[in-house]
MMTF fields as JSON, N, C-alpha, C and O atoms, coordinates in Angstrom:
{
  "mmtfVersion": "1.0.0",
  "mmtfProducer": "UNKNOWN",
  "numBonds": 423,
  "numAtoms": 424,
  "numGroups": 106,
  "numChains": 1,
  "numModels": 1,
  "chainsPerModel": [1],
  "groupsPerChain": [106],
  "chainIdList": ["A"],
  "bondAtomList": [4, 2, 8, 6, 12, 10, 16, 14, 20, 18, 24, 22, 28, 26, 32, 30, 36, 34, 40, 38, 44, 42, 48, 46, 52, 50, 56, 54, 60, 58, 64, 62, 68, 66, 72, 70, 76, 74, 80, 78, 84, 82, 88, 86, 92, 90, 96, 94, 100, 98, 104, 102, 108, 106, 112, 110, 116, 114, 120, 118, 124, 122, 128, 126, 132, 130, 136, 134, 140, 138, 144, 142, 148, 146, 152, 150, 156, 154, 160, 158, 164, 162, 168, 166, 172, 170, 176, 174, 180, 178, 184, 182, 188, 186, 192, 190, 196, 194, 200, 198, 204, 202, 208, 206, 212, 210, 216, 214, 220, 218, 224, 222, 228, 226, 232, 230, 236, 234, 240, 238, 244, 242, 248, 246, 252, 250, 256, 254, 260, 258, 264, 262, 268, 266, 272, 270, 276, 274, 280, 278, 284, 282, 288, 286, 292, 290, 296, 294, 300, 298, 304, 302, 308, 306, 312, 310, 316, 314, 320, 318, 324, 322, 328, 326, 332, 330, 336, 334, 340, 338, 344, 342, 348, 346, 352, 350, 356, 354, 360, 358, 364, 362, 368, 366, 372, 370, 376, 374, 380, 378, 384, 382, 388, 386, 392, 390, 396, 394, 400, 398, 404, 402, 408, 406, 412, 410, 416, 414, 420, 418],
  "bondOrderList": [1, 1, 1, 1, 1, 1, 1, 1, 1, 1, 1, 1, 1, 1, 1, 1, 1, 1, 1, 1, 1, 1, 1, 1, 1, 1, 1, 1, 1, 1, 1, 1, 1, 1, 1, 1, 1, 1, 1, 1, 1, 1, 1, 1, 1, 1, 1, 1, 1, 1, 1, 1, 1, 1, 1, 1, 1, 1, 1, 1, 1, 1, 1, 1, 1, 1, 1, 1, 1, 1, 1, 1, 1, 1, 1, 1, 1, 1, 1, 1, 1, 1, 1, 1, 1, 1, 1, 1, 1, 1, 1, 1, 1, 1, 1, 1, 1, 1, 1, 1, 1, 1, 1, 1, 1],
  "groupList": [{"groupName": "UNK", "atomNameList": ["N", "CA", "C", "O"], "elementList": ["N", "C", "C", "O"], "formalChargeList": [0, 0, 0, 0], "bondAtomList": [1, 0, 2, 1, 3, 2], "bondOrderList": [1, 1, 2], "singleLetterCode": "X", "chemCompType": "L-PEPTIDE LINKING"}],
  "groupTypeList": [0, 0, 0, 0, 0, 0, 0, 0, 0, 0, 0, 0, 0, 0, 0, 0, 0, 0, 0, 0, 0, 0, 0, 0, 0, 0, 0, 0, 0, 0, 0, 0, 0, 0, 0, 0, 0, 0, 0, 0, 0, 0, 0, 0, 0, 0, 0, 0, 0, 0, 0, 0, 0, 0, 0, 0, 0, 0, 0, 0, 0, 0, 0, 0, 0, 0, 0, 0, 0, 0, 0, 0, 0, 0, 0, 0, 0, 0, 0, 0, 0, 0, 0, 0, 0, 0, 0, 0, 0, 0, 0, 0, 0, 0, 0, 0, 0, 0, 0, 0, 0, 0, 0, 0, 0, 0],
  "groupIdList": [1, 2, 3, 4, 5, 6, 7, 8, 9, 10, 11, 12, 13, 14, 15, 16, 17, 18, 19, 20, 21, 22, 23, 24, 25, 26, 27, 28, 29, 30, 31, 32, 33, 34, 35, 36, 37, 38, 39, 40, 41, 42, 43, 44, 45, 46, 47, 48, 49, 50, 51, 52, 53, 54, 55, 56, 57, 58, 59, 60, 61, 62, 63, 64, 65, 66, 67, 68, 69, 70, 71, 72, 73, 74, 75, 76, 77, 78, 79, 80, 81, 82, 83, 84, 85, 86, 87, 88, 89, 90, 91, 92, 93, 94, 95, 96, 97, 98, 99, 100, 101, 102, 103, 104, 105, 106],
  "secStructList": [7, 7, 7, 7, 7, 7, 7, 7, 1, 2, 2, 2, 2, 2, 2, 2, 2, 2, 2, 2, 6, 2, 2, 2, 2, 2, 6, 1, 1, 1, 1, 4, 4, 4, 1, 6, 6, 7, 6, 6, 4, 4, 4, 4, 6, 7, 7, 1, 1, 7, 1, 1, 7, 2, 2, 2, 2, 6, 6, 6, 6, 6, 7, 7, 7, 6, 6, 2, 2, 2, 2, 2, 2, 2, 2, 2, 2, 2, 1, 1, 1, 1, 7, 6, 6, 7, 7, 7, 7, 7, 7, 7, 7, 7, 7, 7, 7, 7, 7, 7, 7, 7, 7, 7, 7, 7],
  "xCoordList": [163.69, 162.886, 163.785, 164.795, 163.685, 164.52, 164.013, 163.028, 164.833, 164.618, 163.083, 163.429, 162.479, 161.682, 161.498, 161.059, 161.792, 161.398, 160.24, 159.572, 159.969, 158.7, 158.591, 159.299, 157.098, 157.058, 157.131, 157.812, 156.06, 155.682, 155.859, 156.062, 155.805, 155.699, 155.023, 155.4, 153.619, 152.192, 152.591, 152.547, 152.977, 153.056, 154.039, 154.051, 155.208, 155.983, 155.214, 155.207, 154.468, 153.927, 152.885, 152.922, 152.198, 151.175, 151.935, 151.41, 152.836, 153.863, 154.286, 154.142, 155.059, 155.427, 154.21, 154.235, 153.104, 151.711, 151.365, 150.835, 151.679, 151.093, 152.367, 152.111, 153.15, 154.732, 153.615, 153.129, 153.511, 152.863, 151.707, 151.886, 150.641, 149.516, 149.901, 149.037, 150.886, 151.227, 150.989, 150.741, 150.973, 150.651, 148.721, 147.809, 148.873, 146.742, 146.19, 145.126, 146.917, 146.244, 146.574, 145.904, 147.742, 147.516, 147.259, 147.48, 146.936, 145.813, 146.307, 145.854, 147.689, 148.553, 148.06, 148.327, 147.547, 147.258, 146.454, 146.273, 145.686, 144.557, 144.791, 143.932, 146.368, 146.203, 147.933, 148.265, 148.769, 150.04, 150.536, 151.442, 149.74, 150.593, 149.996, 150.046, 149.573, 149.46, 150.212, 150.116, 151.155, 152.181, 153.424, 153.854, 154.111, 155.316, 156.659, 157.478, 156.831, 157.705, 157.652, 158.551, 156.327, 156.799, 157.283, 156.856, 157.883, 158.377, 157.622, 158.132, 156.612, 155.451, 155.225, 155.134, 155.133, 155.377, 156.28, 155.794, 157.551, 158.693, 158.489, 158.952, 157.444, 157.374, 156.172, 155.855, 155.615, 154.658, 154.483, 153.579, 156.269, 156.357, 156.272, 156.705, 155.592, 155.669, 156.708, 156.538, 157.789, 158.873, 159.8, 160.053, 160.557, 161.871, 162.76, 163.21, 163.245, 164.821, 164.083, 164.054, 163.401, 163.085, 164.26, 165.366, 163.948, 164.95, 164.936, 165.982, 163.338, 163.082, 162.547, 161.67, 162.818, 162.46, 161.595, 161.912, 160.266, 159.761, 160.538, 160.248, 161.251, 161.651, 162.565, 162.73, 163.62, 164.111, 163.74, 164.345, 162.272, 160.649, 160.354, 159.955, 160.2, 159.63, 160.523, 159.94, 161.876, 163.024, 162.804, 161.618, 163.343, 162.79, 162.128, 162.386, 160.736, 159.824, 159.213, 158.126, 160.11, 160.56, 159.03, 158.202, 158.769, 157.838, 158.137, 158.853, 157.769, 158.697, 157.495, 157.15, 156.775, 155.602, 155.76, 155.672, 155.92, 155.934, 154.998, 154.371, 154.405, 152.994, 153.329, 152.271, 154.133, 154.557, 153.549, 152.414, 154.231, 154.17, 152.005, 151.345, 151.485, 149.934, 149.199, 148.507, 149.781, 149.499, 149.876, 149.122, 150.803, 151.097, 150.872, 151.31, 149.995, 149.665, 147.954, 147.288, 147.392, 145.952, 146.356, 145.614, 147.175, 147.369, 147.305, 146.363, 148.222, 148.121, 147.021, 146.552, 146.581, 145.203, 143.978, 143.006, 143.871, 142.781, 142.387, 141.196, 143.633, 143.622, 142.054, 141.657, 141.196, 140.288, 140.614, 139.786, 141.698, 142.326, 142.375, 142.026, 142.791, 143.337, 141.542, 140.477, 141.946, 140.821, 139.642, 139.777, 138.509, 137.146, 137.466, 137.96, 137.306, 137.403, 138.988, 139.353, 139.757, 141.114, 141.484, 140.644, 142.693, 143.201, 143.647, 144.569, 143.131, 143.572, 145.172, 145.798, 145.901, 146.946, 147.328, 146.575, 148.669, 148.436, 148.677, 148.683, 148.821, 148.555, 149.479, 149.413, 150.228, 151.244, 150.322, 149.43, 150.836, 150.192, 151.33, 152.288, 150.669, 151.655, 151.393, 150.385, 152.621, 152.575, 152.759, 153.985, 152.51, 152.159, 153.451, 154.018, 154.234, 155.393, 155.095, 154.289, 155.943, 156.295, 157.158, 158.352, 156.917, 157.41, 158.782, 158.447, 160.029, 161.39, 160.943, 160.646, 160.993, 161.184, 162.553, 163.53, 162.507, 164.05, 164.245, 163.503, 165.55, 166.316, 166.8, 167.378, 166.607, 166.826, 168.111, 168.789, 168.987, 169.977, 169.624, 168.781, 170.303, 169.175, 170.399, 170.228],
  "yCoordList": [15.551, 14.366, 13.212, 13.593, 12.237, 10.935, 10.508, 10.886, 9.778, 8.898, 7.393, 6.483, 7.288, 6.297, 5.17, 5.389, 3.617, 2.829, 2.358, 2.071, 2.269, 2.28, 0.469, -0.28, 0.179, -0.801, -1.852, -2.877, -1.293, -2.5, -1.873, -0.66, -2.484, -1.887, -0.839, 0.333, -1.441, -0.719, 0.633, 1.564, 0.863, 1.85, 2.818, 3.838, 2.66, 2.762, 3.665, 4.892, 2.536, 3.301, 4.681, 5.71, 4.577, 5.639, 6.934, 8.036, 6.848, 7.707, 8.469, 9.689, 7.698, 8.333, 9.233, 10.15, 8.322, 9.117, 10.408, 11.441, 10.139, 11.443, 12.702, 13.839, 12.575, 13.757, 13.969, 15.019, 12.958, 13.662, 14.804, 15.945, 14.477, 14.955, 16.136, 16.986, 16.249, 17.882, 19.057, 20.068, 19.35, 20.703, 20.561, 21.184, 19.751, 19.514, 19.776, 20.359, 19.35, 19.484, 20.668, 20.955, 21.685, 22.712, 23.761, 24.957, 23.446, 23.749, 24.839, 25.95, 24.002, 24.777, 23.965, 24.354, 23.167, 22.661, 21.749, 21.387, 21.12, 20.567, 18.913, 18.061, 18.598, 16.789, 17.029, 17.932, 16.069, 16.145, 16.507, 17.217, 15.867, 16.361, 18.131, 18.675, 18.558, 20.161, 21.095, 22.313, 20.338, 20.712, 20.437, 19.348, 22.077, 21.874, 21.212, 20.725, 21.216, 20.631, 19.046, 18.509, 18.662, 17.165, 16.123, 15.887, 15.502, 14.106, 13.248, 12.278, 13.375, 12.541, 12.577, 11.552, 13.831, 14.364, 13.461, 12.792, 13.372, 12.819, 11.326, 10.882, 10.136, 9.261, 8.345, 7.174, 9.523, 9.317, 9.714, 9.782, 9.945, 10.745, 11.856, 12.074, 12.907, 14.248, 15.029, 15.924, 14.635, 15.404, 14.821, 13.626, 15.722, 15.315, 14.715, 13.679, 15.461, 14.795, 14.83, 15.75, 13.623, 12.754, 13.092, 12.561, 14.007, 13.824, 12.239, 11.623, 11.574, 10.501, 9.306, 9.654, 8.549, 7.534, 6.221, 5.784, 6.016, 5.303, 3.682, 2.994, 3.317, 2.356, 2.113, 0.966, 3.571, 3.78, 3.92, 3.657, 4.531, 4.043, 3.48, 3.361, 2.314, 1.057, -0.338, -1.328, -0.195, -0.729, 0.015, 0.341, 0.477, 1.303, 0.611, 0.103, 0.651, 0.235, -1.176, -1.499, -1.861, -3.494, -3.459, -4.275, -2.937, -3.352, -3.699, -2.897, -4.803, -5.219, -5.758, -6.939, -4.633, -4.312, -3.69, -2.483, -3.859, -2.926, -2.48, -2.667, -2.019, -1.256, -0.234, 0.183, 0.01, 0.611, 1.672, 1.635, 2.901, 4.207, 4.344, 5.231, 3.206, 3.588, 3.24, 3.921, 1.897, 1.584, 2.642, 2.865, 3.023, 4.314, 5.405, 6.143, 6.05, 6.945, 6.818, 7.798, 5.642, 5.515, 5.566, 6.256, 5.035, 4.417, 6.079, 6.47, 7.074, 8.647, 9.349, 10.255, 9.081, 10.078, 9.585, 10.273, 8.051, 7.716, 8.221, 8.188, 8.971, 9.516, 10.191, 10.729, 10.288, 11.283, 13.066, 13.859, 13.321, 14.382, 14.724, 15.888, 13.957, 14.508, 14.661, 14.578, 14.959, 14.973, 14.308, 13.18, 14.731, 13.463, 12.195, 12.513, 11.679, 10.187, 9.984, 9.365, 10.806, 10.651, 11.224, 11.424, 11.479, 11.829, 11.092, 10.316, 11.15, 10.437, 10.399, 11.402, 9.093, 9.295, 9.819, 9.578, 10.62, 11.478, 10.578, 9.361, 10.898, 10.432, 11.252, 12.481, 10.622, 11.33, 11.751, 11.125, 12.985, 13.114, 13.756, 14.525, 12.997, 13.445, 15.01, 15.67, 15.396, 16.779, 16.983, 17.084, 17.105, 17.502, 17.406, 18.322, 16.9, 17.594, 18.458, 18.189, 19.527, 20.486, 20.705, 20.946, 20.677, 20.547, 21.346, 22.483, 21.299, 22.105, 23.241, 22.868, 24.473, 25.348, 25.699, 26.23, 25.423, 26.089, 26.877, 27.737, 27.051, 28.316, 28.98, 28.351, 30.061, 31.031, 31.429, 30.857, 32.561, 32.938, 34.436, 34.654, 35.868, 37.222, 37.683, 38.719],
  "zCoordList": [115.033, 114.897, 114.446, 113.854, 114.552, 114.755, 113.242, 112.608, 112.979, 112.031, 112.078, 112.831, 111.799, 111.54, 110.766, 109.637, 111.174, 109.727, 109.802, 110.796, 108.52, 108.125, 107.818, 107.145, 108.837, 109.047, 107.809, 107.83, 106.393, 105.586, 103.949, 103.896, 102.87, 101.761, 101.851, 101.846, 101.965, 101.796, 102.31, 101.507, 103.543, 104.3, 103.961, 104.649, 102.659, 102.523, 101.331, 101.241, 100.307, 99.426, 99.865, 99.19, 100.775, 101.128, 101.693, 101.53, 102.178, 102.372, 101.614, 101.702, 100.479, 98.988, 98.045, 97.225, 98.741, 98.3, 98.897, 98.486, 99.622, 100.777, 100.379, 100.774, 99.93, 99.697, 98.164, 97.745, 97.758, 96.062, 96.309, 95.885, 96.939, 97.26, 98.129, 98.34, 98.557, 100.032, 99.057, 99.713, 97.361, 96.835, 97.113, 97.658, 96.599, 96.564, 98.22, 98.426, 99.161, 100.233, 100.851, 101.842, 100.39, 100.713, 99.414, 99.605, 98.506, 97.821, 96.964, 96.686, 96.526, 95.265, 93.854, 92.717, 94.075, 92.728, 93.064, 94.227, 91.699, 92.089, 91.806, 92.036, 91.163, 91.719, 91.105, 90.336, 91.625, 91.362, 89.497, 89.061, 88.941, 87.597, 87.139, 86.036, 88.18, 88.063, 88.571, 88.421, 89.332, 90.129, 89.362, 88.983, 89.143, 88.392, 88.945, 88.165, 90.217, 90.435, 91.424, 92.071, 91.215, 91.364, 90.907, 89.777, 91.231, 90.35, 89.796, 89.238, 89.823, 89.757, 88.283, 87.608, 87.784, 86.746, 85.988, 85.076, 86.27, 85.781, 85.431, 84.38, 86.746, 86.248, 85.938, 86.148, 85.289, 84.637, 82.84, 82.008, 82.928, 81.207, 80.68, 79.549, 81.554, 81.804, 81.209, 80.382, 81.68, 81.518, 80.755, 80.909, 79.652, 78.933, 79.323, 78.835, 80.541, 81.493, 82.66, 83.477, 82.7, 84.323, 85.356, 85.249, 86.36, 87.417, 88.04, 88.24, 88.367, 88.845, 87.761, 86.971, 87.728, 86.493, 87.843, 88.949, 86.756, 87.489, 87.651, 88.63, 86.898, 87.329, 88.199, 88.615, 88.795, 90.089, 91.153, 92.192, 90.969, 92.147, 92.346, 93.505, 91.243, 91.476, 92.16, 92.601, 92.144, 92.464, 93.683, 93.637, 94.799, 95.687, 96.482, 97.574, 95.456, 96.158, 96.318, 96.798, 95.837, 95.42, 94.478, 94.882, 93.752, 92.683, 91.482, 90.882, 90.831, 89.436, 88.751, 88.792, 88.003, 87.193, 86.018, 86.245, 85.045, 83.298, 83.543, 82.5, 84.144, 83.984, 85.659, 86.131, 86.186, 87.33, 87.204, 87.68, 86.312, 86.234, 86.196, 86.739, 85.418, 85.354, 87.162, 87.918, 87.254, 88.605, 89.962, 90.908, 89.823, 90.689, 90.595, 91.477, 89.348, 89.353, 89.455, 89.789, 89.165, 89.847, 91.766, 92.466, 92.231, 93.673, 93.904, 94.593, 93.387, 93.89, 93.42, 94.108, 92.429, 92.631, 92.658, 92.347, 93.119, 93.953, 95.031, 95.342, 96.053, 96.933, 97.218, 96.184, 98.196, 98.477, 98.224, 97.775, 98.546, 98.81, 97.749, 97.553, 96.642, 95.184, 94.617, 95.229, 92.938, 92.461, 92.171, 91.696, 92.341, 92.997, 91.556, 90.474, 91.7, 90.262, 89.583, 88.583, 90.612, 89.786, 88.478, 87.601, 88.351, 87.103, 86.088, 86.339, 84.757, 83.68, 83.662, 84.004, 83.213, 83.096, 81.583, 80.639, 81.409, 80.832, 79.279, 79.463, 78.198, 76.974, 75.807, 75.783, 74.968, 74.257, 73.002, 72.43, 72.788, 71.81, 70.296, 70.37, 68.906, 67.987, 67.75, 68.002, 67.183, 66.959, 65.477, 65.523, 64.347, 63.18, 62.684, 63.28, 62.003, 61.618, 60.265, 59.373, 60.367, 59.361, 57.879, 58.056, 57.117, 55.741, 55.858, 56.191, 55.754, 55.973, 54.592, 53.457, 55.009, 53.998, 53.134, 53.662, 52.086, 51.66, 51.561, 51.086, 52.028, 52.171, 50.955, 50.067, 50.908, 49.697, 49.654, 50.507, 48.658, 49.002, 48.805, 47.934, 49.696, 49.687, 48.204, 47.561]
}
C-alpha cells in the first residue's frame, strides 16, 4: 500500500483517533485508557515515563492549546465506538503518606 497524505488537520486528527479506538472496536477493551498499551494513556498522565508526551502530539498536530491533553481526550472518546457519554478524564489522586518507622538495632 502506498503512502497517503492526508488532506487536512481535521482529517489528520480523526485518524490519530481512529489508531486510539482499534482495541475498543475490536473489543479488547472498553475505551483507550483501558488499554495497556496505548499512548493515549501516556498523554493524558497515565503513565510515569510517557513514551508519547502530549505536547509532542500536539506540535504534530499543529495544536498550541495548554489544555491539549483534556481536549483530545474528549475528541477520542466522544467517539460513538468508544464508551456511550465518554470517559472521564482521568484525575490524580493523593496517596497518604506514611510516617518513616525507625529503625532498630537487632
Amino acid at each position: 500500500m502506498k503512502p497517503q497524505e492526508v488532506p487536512t488537520q481535521d482529517d489528520l486528527c480523526h485518524r490519530v483517533r481512529e489508531v486510539y479506538l482499534l482495541p475498543r472496536c475490536a473489543g479488547l477493551a472498553l475505551c483507550p485508557l483501558a488499554w495497556p498499551f496505548s499512548t493515549h494513556r501516556d498523554l493524558v498522565g497515565a503513565v510515569v515515563d510517557p513514551w508519547l508526551s502530549a505536547v509532542t502530539l500536539a506540535a504534530g498536530l499543529e495544536i498550541y492549546d495548554a489544555d491539549f491533553s483534556v481536549g483530545f481526550h474528549e475528541h477520542v472518546s466522544d467517539d460513538l465506538s468508544a464508551v456511550h457519554g465518554g470517559t472521564p478524564y482521568p484525575q490524580a489522586i493523593r496517596v497518604p503518606c506514611f510516617r518513616r518507622a525507625r529503625l532498630t538495632r537487632w
